[in-house]
ZALORO-890346 format. One record per residue (C-alpha): residue in three letters; x, y negated, z; residue number from 1. Coordinates in steps of 0.2 Angstrom, whole numbers, always signed. Layout:
   aa      x      y      z    i
  ALA      X      Y      Z  NUM
...
***
This chain:
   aa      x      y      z    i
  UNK   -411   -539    +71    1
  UNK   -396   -537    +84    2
  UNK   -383   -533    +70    3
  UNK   -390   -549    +61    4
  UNK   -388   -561    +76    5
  UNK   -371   -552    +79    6
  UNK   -364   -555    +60    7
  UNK   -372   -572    +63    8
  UNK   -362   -575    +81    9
  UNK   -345   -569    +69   10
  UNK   -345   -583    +54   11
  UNK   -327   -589    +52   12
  UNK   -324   -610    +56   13
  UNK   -323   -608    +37   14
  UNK   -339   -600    +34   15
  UNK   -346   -616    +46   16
  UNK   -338   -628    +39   17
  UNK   -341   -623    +21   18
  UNK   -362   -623    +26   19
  UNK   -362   -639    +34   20
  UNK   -351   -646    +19   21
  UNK   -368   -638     +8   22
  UNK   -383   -644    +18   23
  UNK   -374   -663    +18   24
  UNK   -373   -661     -2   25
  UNK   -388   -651     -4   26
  UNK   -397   -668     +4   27
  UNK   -384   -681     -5   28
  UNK   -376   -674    -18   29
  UNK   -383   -683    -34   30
  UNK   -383   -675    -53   31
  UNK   -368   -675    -63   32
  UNK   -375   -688    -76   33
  UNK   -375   -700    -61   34
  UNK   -356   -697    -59   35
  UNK   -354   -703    -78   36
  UNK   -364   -719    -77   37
  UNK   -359   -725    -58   38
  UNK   -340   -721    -66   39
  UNK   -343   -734    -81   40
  UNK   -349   -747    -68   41
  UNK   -332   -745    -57   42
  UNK   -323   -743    -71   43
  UNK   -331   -762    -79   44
  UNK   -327   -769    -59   45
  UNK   -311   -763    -61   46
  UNK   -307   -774    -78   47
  UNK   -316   -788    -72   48
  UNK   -305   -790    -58   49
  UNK   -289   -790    -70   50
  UNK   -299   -806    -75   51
  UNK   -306   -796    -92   52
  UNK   -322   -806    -99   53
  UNK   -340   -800   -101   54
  UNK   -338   -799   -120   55
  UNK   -322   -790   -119   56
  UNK   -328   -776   -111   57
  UNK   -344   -775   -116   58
  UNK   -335   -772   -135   59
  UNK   -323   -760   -126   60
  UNK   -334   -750   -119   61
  UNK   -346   -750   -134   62
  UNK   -331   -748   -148   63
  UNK   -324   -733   -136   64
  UNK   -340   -724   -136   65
  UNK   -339   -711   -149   66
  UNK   -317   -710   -148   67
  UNK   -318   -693   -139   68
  UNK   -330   -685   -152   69
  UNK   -321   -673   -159   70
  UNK   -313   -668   -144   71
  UNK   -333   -668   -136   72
  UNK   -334   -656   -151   73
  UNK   -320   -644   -146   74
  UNK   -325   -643   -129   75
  UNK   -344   -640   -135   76
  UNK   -336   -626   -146   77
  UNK   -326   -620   -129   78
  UNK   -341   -618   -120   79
  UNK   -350   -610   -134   80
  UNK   -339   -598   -138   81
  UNK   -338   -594   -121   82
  UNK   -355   -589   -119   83
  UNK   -357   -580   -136   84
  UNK   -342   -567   -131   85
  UNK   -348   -566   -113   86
  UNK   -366   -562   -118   87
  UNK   -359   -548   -128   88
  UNK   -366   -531   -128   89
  UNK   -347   -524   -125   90
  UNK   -345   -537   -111   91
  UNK   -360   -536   -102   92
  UNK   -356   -519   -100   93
  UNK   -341   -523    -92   94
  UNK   -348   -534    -81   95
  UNK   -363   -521    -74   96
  UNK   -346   -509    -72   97
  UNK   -337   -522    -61   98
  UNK   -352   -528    -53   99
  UNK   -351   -511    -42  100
  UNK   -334   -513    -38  101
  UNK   -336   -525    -21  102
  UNK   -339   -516     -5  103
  UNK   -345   -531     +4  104
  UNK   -351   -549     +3  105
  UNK   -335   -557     +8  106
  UNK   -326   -546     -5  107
  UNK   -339   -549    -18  108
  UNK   -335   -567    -16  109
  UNK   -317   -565    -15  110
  UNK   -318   -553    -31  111
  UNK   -329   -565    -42  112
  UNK   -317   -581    -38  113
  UNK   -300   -568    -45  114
  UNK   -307   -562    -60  115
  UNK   -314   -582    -66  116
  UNK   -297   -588    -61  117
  UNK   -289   -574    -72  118
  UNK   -300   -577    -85  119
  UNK   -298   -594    -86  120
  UNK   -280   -594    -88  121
  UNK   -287   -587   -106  122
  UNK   -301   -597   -109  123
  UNK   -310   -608    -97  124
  UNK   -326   -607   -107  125
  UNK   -327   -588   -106  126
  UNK   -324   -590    -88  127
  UNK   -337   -598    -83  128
  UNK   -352   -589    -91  129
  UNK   -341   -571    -88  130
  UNK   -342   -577    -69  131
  UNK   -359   -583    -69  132
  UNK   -366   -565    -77  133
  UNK   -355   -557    -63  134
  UNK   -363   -566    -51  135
  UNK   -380   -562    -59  136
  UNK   -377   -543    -58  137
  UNK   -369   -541    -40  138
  UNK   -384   -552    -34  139
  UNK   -395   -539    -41  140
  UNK   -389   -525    -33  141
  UNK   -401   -519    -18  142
  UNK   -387   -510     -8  143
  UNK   -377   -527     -3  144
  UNK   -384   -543     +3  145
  UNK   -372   -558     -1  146
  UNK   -375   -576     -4  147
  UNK   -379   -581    -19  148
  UNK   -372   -601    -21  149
  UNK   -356   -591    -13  150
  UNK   -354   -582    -29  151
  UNK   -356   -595    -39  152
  UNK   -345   -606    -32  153
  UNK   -332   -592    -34  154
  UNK   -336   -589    -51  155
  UNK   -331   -609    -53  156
  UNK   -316   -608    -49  157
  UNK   -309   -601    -63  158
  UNK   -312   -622    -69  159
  UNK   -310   -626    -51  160
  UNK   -293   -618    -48  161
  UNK   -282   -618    -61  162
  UNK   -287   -618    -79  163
  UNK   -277   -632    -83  164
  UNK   -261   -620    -80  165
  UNK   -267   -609    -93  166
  UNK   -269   -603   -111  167
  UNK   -283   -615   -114  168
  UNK   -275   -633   -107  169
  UNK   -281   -645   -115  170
  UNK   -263   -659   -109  171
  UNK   -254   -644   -115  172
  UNK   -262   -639   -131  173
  UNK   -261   -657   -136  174
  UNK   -243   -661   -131  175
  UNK   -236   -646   -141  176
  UNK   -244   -651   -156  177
  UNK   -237   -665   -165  178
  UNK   -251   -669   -177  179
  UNK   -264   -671   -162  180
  UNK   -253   -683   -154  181
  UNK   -255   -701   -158  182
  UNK   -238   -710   -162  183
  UNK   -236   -721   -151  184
  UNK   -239   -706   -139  185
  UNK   -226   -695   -148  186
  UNK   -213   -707   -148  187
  UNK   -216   -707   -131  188
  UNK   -216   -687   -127  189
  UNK   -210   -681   -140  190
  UNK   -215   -664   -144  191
  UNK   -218   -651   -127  192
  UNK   -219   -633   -132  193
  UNK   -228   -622   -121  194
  UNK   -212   -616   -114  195
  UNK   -208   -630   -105  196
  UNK   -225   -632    -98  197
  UNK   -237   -618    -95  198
  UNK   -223   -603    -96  199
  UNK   -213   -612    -84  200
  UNK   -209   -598    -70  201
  UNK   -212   -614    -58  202
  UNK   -230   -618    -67  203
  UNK   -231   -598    -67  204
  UNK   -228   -597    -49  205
  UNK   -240   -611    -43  206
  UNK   -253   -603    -53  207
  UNK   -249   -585    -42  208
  UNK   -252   -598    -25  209
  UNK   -266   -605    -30  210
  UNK   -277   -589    -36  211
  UNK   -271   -580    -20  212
  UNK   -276   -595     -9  213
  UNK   -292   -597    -17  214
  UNK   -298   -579    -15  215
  UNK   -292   -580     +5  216
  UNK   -304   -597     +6  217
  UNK   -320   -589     -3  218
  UNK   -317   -573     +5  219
  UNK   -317   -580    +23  220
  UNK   -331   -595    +18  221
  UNK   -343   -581    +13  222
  UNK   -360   -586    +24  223
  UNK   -362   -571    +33  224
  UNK   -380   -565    +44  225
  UNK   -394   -578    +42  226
  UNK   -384   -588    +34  227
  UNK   -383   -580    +19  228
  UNK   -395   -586     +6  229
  UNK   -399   -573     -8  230
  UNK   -404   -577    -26  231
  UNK   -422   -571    -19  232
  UNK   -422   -583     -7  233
  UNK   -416   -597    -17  234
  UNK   -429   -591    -31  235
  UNK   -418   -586    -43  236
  UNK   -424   -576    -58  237
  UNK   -410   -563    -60  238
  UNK   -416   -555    -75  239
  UNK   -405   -554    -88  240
  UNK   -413   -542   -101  241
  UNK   -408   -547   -119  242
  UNK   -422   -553   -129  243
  UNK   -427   -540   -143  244
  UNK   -421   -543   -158  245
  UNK   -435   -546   -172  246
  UNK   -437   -532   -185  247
  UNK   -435   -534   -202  248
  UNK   -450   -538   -210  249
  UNK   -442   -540   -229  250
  UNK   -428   -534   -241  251
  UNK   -419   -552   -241  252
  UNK   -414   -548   -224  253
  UNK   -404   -534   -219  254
  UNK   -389   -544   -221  255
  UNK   -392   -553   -206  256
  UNK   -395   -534   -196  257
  UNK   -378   -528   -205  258
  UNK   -361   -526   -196  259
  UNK   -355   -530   -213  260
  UNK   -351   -545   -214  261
  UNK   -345   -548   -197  262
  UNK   -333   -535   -197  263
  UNK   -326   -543   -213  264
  UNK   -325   -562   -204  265
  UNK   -317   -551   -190  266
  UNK   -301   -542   -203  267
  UNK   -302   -559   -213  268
  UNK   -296   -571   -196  269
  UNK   -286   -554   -188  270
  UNK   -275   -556   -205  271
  UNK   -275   -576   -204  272
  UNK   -269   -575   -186  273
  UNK   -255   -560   -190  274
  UNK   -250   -573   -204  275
  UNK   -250   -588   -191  276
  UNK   -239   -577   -180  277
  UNK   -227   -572   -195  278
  UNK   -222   -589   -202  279
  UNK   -225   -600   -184  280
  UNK   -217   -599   -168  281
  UNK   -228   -589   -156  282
  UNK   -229   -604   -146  283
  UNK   -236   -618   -158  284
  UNK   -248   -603   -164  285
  UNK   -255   -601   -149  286
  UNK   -255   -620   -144  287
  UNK   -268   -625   -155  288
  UNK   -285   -628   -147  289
  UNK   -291   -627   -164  290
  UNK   -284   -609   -166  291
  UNK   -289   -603   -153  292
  UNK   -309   -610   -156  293
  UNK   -308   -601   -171  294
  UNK   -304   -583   -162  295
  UNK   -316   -586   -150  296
  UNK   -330   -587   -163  297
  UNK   -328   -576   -173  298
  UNK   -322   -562   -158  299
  UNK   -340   -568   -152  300
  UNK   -346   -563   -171  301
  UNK   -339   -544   -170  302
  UNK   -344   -542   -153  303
  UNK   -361   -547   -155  304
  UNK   -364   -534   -167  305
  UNK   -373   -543   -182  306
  UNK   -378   -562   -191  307
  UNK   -396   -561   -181  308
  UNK   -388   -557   -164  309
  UNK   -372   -570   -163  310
  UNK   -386   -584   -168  311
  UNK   -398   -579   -154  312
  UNK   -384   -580   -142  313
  UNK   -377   -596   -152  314
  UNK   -395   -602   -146  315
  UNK   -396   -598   -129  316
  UNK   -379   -607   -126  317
  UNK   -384   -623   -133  318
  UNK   -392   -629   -118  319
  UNK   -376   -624   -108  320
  UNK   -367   -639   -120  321
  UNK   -378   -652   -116  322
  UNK   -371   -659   -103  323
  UNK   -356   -661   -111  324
  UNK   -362   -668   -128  325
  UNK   -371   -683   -117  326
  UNK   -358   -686   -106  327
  UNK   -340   -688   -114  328
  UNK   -347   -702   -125  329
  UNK   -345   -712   -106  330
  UNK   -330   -705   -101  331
  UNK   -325   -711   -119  332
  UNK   -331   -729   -114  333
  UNK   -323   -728    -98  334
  UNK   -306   -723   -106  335
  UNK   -309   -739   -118  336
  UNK   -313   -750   -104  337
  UNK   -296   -745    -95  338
  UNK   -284   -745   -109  339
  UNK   -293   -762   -121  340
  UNK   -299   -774   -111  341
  UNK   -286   -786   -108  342
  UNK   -286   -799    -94  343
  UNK   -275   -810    -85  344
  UNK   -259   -812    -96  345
  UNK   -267   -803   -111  346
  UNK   -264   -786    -98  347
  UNK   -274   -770    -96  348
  UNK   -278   -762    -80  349
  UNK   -270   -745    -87  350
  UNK   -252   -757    -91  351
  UNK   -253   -763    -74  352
  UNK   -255   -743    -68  353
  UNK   -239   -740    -78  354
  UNK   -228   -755    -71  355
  UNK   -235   -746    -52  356
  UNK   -228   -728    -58  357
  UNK   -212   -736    -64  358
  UNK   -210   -745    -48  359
  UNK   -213   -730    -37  360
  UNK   -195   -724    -43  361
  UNK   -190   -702    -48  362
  UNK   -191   -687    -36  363
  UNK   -204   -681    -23  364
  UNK   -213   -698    -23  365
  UNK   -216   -700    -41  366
  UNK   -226   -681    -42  367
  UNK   -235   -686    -29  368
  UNK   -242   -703    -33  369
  UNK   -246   -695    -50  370
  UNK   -255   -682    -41  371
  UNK   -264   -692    -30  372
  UNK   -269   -703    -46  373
  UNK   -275   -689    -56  374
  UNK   -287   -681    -44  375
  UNK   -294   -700    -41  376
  UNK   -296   -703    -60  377
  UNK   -304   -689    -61  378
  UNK   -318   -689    -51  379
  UNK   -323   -702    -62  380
  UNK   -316   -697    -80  381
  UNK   -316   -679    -80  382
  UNK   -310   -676    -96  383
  UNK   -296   -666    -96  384
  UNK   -286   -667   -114  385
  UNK   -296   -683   -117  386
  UNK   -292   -690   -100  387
  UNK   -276   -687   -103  388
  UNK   -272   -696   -120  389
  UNK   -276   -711   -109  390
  UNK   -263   -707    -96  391
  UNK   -251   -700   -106  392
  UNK   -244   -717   -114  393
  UNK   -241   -724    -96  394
  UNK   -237   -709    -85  395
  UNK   -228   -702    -98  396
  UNK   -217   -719   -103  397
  UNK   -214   -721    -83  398
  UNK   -209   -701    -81  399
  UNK   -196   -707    -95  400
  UNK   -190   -723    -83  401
  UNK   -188   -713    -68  402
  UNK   -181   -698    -77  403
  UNK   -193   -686    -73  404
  UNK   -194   -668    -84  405
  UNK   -209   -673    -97  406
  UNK   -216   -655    -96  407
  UNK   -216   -652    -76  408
  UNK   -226   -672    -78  409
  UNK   -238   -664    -91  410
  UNK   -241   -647    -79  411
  UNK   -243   -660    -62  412
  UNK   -258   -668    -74  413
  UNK   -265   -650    -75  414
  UNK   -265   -645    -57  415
  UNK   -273   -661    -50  416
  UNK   -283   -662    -65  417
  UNK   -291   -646    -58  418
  UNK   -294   -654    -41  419
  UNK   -309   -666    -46  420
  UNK   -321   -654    -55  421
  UNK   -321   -646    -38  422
  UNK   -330   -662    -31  423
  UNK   -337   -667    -49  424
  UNK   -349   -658    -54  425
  UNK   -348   -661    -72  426
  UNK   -340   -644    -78  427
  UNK   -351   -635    -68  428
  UNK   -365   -638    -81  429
  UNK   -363   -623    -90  430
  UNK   -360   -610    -78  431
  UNK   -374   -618    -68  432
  UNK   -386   -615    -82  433
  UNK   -381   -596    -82  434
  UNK   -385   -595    -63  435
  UNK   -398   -607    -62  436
  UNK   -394   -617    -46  437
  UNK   -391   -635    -45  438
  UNK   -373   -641    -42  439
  UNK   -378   -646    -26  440
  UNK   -380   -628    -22  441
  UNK   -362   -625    -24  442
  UNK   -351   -639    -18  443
  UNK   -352   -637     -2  444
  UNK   -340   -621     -6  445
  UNK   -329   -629    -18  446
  UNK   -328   -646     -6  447
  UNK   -321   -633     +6  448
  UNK   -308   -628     -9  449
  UNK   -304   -647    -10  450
  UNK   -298   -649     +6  451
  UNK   -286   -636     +5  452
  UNK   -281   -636    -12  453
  UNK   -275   -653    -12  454
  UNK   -261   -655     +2  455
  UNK   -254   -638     -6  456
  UNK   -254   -644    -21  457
  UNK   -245   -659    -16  458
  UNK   -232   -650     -7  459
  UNK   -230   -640    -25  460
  UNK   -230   -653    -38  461
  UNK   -216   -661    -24  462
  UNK   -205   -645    -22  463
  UNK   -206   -636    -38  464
  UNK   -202   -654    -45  465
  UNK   -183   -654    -38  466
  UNK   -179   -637    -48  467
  UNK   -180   -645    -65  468
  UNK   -169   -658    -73  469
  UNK   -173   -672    -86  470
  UNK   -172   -668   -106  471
  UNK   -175   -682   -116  472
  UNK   -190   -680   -127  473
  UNK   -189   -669   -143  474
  UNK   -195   -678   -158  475
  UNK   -202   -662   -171  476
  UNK   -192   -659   -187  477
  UNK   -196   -669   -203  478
  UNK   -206   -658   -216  479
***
């Protein structure tokens, strides 16, 4: 009881601040749907004081509604894919291996949050249910008592922290494409490779800040003592045994128990991609979200073993997606609301957000304000490749005014992108389905984040700004 009360007596400011910040949301915080729907309603006030009529958006929101679904779809598949790799027999392996590496509760929180940050410069889906079935295996070991919603809420910020600076950035992937960019857009940006965006050594840089400041954060949040609540105590049902797999009970189907036919899918997409990186630049290969979707699958395939196995994990993930498949169709009406409902002067609210950027003028103050406006967006829209084929017309045509670089306005999207899904609770879905908390449970942590994150990110968006010069926008070669 004594070295309780005296591990108790030594919580950091940060470890109190971080539970204050989680009994205030654990009692307020509503669900992420709520976030969608009291969005719409700002979003409508908004329009209606540019002077926009009932009927016109009422049709906007309701002609905007399904715009986003193919993108829904992609992010579905991201998550999906996700889950099937890291419910892998190979990665769950991995996983019970790096579960034992953490020496203490601090350093198991601090662990979780580098590895979902590094994997999520890969693929934010994965990282989300890798970190949440990292979680699951250090909270069941019996030698080392560590807080459970800690762990989540490291293994968020992987989504929380910097995803949009990686591999799997949804701005990015769009803006170095040319065929998933409207025209009025690529007239706009032209084409931005992932060399002058991402693979930036200044995007590259604020990236190496970010993860090391995050770890320092969850490490010295960690609840310490009493404090701590376990994954017992919060009732959590950690076990993760994989359901048996059915035997065979006729002829017709030992192709679904064979490594046959994924093992030829695997050599069949392993030559495609070997092709793809033969006749394309590396770059535009690796830009596609739609390439990268169709790895992930199929990887998920192989490394589940057979047909029977990848369609039981395809089936536990589905309910991982569900949040996502009910909520962009409002973020979609949101984005219709902003962008087509006229008002006074036959104006949108976006065009007059696009005259306010213009006006703001180049350097420091233009990052900034673009910043500031991301994050705020985003609590209500957070959509990231979606969100930011709304922004993009007037942020982008404004970053061509005041002469800002194009691809360092693309990557200062990204990182205040990343800000609002740490008070948003919206991309928390899946990996809150893998641990089986409410987000409640874990924003307390990433509000701490928040309040750290977003004055050094402003400092960096401002500095690393002044080390890059304006290149007029690169229209793609004609076929």
């Amino acid at each position: 009881m004594t070295s309780t009360i005296e591990e108790a007596s030594s919580e950091t400011g940060l470890a109190r601040i971080a539970q204050s910040l989680a009994r205030w949301t654990e009692k307020w915080f509503p669900d992420a749907y709520v976030f969608a729907l009291a969005g719409v309603f700002i979003v409508a006030l908004a329009a209606f004081a540019n002077g926009s009529s009932p009927k016109t958006v009422a049709t906007a929101f309701g002609d905007g509604f399904w715009d986003l679904t193919a993108f829904t779809l992609q992010m579905t598949m991201v998550v999906l894919t996700g889950y099937v790799v890291a419910t892998s027999p190979p990665v769950a392996r991995l996983i019970d291996r790096l579960a034992v590496m953490p020496q203490s509760a601090a350093g198991a929180v601090s662990f979780v949050a580098l590895l979902s940050m590094s994997i999520s410069f890969l693929n934010w889906g994965l990282s989300l249910v890798f970190g949440g079935l990292l979680c699951r295996a250090i909270a069941r070991r019996t030698d080392l008592r560590v807080d459970y919603r800690a762990l989540g809420a490291a293994a968020f910020m992987g989504l929380g922290g910097v995803w949009a600076l990686g591999l799997s950035s949804s701005a990015a992937q769009l803006q170095a494409t040319a065929g998933s960019l409207p025209p009025a857009l690529l007239k706009i940006t032209g084409v931005l490779d992932f060399g002058r965006t991402i693979f930036t050594w200044q995007s590259l840089l604020m990236c190496v800040i970010l993860m090391a400041l995050t770890a320092v954060i969850a490490h010295l949040s960690a609840p310490k003592g009493e404090a701590i609540k376990t994954a017992e105590i919060l009732e959590v049902d950690l076990d993760d045994q994989p359901e048996e797999v059915t035997p065979r009970s006729r002829p017709g189907e030992w192709l679904e128990y064979s490594h046959i036919l994924p093992i030829l899918a695997g050599l069949l997409t392993l030559a495609w991609l070997i092709f793809q990186l033969l006749d394309k630049p590396v770059l535009t290969v690796v830009s596609s979200l739609n390439n990268y979707l169709l790895v992930f699958l199929i990887l998920g395939l192989v490394l589940q073993g057979t047909p029977r196995k990848f369609l039981q994990a395809v089936t536990l993930a589905v309910p991982a997606t569900a949040g996502i498949l009910v909520q962009f169709p409002l973020y979609a009406a949101m984005a219709a609301v902003l962008t087509k409902a006229k008002g006074r002067g036959g104006f949108t609210v976006s065009h007059h957000l696009a005259e306010f950027f213009t006006s703001i003028g180049g350097g420091g103050s233009f990052a900034i304000v673009i910043a500031i406006y991301t994050v705020v967006l985003g609590i209500f829209v957070p959509s990231g490749g979606g969100k930011w084929l709304v922004e993009a017309p007037y942020v982008m045509q404004s970053a061509n005014d005041v002469h800002m670089n194009l691809g360092w306005t693309v990557q200062i999207y990204n990182v205040a992108e990343a800000l609002p899904t740490l008070i948003n609770p919206f991309f928390m879905l899946p990996l809150l389905a893998v641990l089986k908390l409410r987000a409640r449970d874990l924003v307390g942590f990433t509000f701490l984040q928040f309040i750290f994150h977003l004055p050094v990110i402003l400092l960096l968006v401002w500095l690393l700004g002044l080390t890059f010069d304006y290149v007029p926008p690169i229209m793609p070669a004609a076929p």
